[in-house]
PyMOL CGO cylinders between C-alpha atoms (Angstrom):
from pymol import cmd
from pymol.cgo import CYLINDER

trace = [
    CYLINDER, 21.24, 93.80, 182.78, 17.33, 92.87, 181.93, 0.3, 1, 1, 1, 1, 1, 1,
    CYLINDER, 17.33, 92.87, 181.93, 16.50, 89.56, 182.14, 0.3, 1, 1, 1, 1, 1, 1,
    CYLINDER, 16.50, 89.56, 182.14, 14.72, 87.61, 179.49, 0.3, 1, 1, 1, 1, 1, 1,
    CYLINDER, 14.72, 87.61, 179.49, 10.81, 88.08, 179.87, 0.3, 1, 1, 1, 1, 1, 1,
    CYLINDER, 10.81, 88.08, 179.87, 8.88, 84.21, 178.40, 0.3, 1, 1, 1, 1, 1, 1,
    CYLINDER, 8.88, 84.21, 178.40, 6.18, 85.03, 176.19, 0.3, 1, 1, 1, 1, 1, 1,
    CYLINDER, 6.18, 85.03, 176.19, 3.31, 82.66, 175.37, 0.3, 1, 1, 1, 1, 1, 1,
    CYLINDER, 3.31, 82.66, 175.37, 1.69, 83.41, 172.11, 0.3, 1, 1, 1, 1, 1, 1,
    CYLINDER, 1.69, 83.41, 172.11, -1.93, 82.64, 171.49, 0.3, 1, 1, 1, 1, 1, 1,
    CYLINDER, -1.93, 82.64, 171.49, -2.67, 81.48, 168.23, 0.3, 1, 1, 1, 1, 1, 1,
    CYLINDER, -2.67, 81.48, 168.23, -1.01, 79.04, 165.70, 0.3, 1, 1, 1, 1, 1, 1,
    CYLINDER, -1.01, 79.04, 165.70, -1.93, 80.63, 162.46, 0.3, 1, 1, 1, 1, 1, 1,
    CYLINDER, -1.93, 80.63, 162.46, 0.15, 82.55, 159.80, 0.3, 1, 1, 1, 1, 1, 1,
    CYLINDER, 0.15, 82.55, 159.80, 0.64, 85.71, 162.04, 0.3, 1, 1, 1, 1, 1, 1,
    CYLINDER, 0.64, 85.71, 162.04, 2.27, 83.71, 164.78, 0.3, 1, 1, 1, 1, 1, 1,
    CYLINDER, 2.27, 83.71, 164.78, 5.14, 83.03, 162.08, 0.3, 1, 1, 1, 1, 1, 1,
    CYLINDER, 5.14, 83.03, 162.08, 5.93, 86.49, 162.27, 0.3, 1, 1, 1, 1, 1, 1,
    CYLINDER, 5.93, 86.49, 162.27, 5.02, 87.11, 165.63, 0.3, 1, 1, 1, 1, 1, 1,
    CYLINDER, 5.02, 87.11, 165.63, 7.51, 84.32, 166.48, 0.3, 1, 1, 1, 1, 1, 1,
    CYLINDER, 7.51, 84.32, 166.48, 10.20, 85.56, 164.16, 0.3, 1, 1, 1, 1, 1, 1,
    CYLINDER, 10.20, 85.56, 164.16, 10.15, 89.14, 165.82, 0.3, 1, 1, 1, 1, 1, 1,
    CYLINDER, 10.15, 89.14, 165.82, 10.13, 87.22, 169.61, 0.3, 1, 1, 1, 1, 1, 1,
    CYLINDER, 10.13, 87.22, 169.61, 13.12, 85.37, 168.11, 0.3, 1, 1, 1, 1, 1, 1,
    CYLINDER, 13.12, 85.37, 168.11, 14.96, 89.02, 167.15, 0.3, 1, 1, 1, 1, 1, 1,
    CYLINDER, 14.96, 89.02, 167.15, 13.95, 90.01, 170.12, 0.3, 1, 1, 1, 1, 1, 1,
    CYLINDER, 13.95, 90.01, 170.12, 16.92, 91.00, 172.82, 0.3, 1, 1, 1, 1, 1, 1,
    CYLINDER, 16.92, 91.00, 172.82, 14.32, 90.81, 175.76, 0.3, 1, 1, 1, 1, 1, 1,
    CYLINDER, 14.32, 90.81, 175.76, 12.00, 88.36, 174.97, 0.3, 1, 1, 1, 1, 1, 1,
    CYLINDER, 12.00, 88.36, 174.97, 12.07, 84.86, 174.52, 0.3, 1, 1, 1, 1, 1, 1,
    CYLINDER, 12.07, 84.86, 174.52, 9.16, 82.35, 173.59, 0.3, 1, 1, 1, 1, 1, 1,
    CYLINDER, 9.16, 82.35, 173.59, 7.68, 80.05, 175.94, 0.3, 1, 1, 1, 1, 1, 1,
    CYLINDER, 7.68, 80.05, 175.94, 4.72, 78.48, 174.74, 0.3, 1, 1, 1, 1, 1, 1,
    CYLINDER, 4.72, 78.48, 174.74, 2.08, 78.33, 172.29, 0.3, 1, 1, 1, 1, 1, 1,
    CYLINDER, 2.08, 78.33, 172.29, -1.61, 78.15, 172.75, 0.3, 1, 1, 1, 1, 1, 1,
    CYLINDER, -1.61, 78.15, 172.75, -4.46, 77.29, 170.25, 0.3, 1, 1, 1, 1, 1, 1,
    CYLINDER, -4.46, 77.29, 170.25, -7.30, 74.92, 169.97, 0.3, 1, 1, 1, 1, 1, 1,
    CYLINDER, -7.30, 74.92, 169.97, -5.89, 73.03, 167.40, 0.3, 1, 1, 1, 1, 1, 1,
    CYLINDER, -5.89, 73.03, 167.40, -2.16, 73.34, 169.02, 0.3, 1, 1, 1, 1, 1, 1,
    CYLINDER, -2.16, 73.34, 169.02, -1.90, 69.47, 168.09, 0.3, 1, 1, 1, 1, 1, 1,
    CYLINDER, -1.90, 69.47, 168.09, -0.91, 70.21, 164.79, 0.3, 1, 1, 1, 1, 1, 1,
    CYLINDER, -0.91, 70.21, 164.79, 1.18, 73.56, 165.53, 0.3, 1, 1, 1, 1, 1, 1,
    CYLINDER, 1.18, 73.56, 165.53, 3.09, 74.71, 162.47, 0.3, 1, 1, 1, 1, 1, 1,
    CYLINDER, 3.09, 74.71, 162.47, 6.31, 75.44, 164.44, 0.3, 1, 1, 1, 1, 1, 1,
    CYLINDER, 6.31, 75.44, 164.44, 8.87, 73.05, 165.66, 0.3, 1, 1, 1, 1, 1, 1,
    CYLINDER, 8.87, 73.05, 165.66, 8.26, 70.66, 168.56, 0.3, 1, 1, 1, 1, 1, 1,
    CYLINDER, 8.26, 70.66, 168.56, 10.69, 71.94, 170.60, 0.3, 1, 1, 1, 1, 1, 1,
    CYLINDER, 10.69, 71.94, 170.60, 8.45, 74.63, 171.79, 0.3, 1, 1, 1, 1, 1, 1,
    CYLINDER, 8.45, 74.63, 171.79, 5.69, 73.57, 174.01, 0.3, 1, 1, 1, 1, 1, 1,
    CYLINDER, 5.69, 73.57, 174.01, 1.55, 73.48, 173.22, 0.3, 1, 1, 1, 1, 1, 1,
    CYLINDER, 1.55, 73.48, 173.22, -1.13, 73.84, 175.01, 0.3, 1, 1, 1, 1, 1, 1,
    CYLINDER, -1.13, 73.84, 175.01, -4.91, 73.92, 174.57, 0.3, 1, 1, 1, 1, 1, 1,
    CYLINDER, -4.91, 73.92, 174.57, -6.35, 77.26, 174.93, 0.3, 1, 1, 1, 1, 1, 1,
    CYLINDER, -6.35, 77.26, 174.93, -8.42, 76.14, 177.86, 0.3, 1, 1, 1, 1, 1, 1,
    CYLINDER, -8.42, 76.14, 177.86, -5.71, 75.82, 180.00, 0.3, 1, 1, 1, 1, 1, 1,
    CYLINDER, -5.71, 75.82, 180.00, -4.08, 79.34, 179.35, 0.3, 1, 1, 1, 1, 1, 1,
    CYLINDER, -4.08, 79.34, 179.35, -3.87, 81.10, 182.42, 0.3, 1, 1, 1, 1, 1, 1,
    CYLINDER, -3.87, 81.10, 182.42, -1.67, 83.41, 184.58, 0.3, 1, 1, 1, 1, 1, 1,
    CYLINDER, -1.67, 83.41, 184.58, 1.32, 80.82, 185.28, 0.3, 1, 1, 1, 1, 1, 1,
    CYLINDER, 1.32, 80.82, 185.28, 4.89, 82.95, 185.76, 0.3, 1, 1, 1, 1, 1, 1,
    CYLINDER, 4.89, 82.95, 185.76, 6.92, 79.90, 186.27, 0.3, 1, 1, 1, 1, 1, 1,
    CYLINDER, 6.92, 79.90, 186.27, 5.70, 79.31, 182.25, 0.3, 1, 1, 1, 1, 1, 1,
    CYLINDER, 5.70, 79.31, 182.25, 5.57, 82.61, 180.57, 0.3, 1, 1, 1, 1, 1, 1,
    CYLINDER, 5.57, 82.61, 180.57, 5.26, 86.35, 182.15, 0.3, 1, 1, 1, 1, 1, 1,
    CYLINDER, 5.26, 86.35, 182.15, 3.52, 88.23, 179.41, 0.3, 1, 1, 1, 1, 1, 1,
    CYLINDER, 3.52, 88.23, 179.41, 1.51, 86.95, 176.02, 0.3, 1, 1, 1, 1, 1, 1,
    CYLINDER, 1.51, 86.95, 176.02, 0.36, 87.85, 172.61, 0.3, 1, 1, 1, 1, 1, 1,
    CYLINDER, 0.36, 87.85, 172.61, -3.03, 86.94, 170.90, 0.3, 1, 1, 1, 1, 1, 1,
    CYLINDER, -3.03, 86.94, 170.90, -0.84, 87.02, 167.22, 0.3, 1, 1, 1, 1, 1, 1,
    CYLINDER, -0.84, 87.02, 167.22, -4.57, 86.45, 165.26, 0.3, 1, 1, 1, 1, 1, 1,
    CYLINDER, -4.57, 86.45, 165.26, -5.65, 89.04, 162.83, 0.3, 1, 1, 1, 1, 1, 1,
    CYLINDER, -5.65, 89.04, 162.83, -9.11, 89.03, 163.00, 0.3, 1, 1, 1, 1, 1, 1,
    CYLINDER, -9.11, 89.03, 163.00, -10.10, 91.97, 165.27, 0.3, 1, 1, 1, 1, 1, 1,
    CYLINDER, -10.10, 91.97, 165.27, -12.89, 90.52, 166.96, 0.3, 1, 1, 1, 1, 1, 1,
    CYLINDER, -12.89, 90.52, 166.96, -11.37, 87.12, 167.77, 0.3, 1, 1, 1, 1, 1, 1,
    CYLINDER, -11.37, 87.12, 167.77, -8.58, 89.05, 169.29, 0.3, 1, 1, 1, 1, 1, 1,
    CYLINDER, -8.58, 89.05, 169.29, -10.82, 91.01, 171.21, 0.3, 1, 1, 1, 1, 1, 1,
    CYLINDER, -10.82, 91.01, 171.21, -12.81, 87.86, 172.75, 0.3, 1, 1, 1, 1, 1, 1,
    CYLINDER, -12.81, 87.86, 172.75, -9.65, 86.15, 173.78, 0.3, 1, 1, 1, 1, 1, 1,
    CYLINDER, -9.65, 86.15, 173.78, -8.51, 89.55, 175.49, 0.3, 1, 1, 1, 1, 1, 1,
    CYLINDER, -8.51, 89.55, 175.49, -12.10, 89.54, 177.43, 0.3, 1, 1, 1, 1, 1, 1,
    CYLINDER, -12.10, 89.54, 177.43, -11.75, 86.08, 178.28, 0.3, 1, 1, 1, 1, 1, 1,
    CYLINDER, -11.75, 86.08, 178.28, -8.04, 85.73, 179.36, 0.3, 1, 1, 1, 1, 1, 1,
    CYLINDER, -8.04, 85.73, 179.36, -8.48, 89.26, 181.34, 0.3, 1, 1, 1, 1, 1, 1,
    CYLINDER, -8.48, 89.26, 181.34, -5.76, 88.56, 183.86, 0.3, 1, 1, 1, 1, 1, 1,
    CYLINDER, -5.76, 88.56, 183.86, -3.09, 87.82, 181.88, 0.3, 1, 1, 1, 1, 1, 1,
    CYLINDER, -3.09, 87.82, 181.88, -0.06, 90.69, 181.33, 0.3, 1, 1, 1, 1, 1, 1,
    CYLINDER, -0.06, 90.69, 181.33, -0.06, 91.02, 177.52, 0.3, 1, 1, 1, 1, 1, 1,
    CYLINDER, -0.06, 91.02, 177.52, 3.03, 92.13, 176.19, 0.3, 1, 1, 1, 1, 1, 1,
    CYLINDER, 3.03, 92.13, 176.19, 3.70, 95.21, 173.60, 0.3, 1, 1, 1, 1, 1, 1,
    CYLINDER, 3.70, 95.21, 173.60, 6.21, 93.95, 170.84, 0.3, 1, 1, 1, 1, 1, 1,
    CYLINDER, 6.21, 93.95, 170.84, 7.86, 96.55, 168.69, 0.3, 1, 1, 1, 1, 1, 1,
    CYLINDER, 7.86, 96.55, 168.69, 10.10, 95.03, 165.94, 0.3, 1, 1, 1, 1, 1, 1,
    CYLINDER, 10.10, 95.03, 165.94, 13.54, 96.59, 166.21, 0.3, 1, 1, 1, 1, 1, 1,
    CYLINDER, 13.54, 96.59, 166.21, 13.69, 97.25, 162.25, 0.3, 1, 1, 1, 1, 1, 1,
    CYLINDER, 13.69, 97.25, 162.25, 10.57, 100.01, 163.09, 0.3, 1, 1, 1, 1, 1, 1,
    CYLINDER, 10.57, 100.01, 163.09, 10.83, 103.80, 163.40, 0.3, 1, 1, 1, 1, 1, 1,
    CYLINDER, 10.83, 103.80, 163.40, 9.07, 104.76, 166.75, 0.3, 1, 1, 1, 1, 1, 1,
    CYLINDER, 9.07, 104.76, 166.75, 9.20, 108.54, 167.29, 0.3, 1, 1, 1, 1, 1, 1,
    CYLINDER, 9.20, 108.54, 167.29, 10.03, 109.31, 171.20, 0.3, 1, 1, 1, 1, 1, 1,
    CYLINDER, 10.03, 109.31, 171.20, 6.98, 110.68, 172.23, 0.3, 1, 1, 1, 1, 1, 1,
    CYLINDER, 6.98, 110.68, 172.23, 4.45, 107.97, 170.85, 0.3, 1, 1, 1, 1, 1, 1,
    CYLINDER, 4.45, 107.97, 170.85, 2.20, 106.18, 173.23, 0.3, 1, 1, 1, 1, 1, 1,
    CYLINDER, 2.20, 106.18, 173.23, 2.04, 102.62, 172.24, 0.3, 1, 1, 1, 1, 1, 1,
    CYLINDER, 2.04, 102.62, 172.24, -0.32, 100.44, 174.99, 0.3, 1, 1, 1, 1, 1, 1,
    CYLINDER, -0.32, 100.44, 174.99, -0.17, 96.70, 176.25, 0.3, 1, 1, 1, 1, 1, 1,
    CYLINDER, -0.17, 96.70, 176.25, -0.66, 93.75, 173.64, 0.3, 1, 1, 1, 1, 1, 1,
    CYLINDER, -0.66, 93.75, 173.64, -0.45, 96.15, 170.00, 0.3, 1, 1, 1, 1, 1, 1,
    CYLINDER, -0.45, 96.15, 170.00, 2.07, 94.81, 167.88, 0.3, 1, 1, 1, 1, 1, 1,
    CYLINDER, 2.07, 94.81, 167.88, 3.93, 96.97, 165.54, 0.3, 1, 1, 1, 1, 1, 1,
    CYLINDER, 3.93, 96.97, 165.54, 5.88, 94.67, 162.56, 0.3, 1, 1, 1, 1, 1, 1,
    CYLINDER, 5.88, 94.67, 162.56, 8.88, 94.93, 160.50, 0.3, 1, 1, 1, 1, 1, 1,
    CYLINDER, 8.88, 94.93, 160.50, 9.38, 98.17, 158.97, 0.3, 1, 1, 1, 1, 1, 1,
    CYLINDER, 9.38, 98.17, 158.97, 6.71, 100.02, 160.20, 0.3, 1, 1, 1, 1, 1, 1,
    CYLINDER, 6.71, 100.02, 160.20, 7.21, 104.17, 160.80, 0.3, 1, 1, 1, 1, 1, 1,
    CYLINDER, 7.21, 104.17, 160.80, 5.61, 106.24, 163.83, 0.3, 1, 1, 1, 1, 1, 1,
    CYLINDER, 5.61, 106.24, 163.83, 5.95, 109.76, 163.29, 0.3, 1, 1, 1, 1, 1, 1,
    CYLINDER, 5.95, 109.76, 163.29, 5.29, 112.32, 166.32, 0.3, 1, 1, 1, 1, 1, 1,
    CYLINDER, 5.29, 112.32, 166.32, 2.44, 112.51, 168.45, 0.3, 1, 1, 1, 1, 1, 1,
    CYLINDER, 2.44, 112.51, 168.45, 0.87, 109.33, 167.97, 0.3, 1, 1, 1, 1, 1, 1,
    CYLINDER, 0.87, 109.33, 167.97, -1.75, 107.21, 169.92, 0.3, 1, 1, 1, 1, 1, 1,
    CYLINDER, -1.75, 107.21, 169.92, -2.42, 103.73, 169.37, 0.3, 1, 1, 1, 1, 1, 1,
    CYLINDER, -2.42, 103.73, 169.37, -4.83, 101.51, 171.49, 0.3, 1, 1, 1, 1, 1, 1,
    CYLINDER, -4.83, 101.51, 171.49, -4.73, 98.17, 172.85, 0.3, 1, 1, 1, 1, 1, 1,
    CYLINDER, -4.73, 98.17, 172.85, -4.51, 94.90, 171.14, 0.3, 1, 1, 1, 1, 1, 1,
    CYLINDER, -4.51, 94.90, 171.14, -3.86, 96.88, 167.97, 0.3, 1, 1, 1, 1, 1, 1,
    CYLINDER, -3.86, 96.88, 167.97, -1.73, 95.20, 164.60, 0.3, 1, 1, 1, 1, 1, 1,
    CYLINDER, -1.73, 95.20, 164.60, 0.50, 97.95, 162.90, 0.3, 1, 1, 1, 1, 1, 1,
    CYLINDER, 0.50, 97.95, 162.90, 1.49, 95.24, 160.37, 0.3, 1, 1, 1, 1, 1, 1,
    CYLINDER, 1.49, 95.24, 160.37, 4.68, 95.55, 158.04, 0.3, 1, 1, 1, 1, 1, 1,
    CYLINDER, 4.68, 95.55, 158.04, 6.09, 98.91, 156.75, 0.3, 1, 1, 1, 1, 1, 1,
    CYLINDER, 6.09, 98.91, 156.75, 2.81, 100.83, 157.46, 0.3, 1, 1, 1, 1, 1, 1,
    CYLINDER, 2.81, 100.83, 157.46, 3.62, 104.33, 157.68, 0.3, 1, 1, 1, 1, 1, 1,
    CYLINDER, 3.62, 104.33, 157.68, 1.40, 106.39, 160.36, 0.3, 1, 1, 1, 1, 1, 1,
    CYLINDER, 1.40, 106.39, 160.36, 2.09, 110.14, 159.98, 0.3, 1, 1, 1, 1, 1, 1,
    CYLINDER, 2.09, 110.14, 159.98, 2.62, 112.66, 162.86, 0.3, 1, 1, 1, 1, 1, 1,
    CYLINDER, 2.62, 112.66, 162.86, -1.05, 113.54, 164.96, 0.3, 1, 1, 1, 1, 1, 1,
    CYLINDER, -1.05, 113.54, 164.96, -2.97, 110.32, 164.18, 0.3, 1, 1, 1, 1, 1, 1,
    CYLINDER, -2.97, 110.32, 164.18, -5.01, 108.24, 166.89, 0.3, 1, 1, 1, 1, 1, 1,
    CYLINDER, -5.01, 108.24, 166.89, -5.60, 104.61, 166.20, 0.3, 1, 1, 1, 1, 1, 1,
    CYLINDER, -5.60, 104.61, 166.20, -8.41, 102.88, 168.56, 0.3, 1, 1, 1, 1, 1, 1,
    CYLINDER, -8.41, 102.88, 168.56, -8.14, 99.12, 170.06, 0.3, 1, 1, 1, 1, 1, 1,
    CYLINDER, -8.14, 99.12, 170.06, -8.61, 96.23, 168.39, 0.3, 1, 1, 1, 1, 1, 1,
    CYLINDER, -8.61, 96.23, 168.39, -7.54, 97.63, 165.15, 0.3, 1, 1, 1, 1, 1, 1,
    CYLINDER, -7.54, 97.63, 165.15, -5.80, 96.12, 162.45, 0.3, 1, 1, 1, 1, 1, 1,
    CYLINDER, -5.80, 96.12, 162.45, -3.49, 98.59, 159.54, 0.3, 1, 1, 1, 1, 1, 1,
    CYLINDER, -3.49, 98.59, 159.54, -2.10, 96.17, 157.13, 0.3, 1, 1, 1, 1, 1, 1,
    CYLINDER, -2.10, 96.17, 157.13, 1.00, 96.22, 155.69, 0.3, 1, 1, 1, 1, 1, 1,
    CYLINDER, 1.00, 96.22, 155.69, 1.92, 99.47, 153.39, 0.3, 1, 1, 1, 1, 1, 1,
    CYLINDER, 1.92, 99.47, 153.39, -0.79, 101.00, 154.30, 0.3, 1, 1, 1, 1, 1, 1,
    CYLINDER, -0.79, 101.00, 154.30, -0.54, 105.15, 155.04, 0.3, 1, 1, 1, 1, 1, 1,
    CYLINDER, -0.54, 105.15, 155.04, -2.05, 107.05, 157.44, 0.3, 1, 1, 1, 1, 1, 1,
    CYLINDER, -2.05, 107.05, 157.44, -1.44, 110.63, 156.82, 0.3, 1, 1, 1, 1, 1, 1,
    CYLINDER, -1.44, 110.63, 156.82, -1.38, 113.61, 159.19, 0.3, 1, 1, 1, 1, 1, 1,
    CYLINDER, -1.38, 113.61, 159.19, -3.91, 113.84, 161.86, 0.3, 1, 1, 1, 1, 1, 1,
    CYLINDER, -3.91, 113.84, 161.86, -6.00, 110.98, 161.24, 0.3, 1, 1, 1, 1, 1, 1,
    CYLINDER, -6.00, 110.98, 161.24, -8.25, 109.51, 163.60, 0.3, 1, 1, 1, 1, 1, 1,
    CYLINDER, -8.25, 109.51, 163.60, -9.35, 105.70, 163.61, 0.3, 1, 1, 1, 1, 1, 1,
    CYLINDER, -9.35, 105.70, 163.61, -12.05, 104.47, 165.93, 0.3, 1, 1, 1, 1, 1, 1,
    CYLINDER, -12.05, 104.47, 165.93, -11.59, 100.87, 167.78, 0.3, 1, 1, 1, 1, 1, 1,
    CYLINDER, -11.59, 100.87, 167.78, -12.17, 97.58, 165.45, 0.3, 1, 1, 1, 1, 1, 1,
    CYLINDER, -12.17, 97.58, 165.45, -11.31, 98.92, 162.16, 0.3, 1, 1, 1, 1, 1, 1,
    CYLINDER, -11.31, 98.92, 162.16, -9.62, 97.61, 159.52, 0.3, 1, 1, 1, 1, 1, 1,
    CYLINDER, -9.62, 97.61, 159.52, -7.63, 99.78, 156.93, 0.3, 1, 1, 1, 1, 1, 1,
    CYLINDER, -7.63, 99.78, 156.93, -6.44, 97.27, 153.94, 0.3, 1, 1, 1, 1, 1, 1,
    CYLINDER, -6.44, 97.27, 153.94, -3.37, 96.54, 152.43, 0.3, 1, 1, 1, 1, 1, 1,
    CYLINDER, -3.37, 96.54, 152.43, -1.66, 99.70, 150.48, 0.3, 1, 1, 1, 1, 1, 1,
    CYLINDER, -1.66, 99.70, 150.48, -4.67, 101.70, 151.36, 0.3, 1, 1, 1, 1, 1, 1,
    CYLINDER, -4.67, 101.70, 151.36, -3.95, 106.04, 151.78, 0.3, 1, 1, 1, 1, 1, 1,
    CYLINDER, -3.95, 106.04, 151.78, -6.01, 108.09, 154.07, 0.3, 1, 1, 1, 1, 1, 1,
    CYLINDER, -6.01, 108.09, 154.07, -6.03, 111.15, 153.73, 0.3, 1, 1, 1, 1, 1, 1,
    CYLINDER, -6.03, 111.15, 153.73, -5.23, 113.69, 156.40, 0.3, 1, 1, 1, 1, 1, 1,
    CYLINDER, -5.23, 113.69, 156.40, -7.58, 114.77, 159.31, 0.3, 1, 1, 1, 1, 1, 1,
    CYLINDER, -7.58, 114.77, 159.31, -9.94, 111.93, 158.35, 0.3, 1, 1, 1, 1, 1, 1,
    CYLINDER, -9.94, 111.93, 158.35, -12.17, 110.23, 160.65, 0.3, 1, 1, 1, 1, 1, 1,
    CYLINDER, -12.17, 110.23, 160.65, -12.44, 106.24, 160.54, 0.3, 1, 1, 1, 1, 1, 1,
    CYLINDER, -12.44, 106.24, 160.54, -15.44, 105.34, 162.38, 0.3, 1, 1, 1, 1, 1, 1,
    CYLINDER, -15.44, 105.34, 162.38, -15.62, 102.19, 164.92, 0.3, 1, 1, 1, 1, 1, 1,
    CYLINDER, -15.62, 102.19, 164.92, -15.97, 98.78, 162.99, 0.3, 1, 1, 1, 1, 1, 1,
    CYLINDER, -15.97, 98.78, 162.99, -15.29, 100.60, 159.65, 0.3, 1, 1, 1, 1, 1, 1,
    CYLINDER, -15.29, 100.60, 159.65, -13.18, 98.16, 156.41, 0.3, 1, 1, 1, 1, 1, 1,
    CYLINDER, -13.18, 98.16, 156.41, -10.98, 100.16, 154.61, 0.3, 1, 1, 1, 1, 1, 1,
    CYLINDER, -10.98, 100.16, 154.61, -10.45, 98.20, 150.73, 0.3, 1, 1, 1, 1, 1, 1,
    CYLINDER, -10.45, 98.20, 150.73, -6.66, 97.18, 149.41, 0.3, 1, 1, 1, 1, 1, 1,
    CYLINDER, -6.66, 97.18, 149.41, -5.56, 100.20, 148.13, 0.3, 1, 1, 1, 1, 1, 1,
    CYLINDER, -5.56, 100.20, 148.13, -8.50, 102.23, 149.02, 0.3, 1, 1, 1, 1, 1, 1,
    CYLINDER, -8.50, 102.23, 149.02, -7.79, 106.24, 149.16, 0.3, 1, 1, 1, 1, 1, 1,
    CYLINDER, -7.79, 106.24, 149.16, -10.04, 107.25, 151.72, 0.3, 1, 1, 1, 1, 1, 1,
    CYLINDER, -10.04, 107.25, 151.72, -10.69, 111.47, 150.71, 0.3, 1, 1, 1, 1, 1, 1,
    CYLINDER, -10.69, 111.47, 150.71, -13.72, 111.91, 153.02, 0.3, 1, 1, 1, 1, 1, 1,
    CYLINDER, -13.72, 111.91, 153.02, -14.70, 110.52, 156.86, 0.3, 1, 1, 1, 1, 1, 1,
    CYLINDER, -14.70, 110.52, 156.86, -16.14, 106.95, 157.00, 0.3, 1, 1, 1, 1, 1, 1,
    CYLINDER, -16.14, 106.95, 157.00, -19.53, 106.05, 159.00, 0.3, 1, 1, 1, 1, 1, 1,
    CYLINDER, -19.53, 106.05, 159.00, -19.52, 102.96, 161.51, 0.3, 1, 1, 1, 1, 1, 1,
    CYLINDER, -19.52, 102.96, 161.51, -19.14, 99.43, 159.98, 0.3, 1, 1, 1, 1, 1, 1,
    CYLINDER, -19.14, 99.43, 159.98, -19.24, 101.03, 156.52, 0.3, 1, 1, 1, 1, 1, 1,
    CYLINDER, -19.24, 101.03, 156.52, -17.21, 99.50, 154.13, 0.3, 1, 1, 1, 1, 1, 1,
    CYLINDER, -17.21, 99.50, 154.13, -15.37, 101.68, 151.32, 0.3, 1, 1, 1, 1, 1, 1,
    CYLINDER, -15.37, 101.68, 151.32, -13.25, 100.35, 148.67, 0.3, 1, 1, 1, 1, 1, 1,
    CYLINDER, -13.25, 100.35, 148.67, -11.47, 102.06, 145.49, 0.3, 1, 1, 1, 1, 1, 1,
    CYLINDER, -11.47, 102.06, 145.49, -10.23, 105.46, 144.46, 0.3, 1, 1, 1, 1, 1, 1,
    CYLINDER, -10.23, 105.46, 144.46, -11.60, 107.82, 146.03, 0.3, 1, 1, 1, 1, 1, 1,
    CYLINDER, -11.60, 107.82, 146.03, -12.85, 105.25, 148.19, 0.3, 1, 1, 1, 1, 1, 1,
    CYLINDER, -12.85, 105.25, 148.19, -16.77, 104.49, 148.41, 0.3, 1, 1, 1, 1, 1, 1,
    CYLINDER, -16.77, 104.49, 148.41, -18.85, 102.70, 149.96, 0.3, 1, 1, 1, 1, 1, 1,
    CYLINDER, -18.85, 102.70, 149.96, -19.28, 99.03, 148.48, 0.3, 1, 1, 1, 1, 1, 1,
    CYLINDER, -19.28, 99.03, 148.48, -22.44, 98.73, 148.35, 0.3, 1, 1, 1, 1, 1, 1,
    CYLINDER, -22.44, 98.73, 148.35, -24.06, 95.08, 149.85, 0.3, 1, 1, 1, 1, 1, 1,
]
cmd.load_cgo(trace, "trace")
């Protein structure tokens, strides 16, 4: 029988709800600790312990894995950097569709209801956030964040640090550029350039 691995989550915002919730679920996992800089006034109960991020590091009598549960790609990125030598755990919610041969790596988070058809990459530190669908073929970078509902047909291709909004469509074969924002509902018919922004049907780029 596995035993129970003790996760400490970093952050103490609205995504650690969930993050907590799926630990919670969770037949393998159970949570230790929570870490944030303003973990005196953490929104879950006090029976869990704080701590200050400052004094997060690698301590297996406390927790064996972690998860930055932020949203912001580039925070999440930072705090990777910076707490290097820490294991960081995947978490797959057990109410998601994960095709056999998908290759999933350390700290991405896939959320409730999400489906991962064949022959799928996703990076590290990635956020495959509630019932986002991503179709057979695609590669998804690091430090990426798909929202929920959004749809990632066939063959798609998303560099690292991108964000693809909420109920957004893109097409298939497309090419998402690194640091690109895909709009709410965007339907993205055509490849996207680094950091560009597109927004709206067919998507285009909003212009500054």
């Amino acid at each position: 029988m596995n035993s129970v691995v003790k996760v400490l989550i970093i952050g103490n915002g609205g995504h650690s709800k969930v993050i907590k919730m799926m630990i919670d679920k969770s037949i393998n996992k159970t949570l230790a600790v929570i870490a944030d800089d303003t973990f005196e006034n953490c929104i879950h109960k006090n029976n869990i312990t704080h701590m200050p991020l400052k004094q997060v590091k690698f301590n297996k009598k406390q927790y064996e894995e972690s998860i930055i549960a932020i949203g912001n790609n580039d925070i999440r990125k930072k705090i990777s950097q910076r707490f290097s030598e820490i294991k960081y755990a995947t978490l797959i919610d057990n109410s998601s569709v994960i095709a056999n041969d998908s290759v999933i790596e350390e700290g991405t988070v896939i959320m409730p209801g999400v489906v991962i058809n064949p022959n799928v990459r996703i990076g590290k530190q990635t956020i495959i956030n509630s019932s986002a669908v991503i179709e057979h073929d695609c590669k998804i970078g690091d430090f990426c964040h798909v929202s929920p509902g959004a749809v990632l047909t066939g063959g798609v291709t998303i560099e690292n640090l991108v964000h693809i909004g909420a109920n957004a469509t893109i097409l298939p074969g497309i090419q998402i550029a690194e640091g690109a924002i895909i709009g709410a509902g965007a339907v993205v018919t055509k490849n996207v350039a680094r950091n560009q922004i597109v927004v709206g049907n067919p998507a285009k780029e909003l212009k500054k």
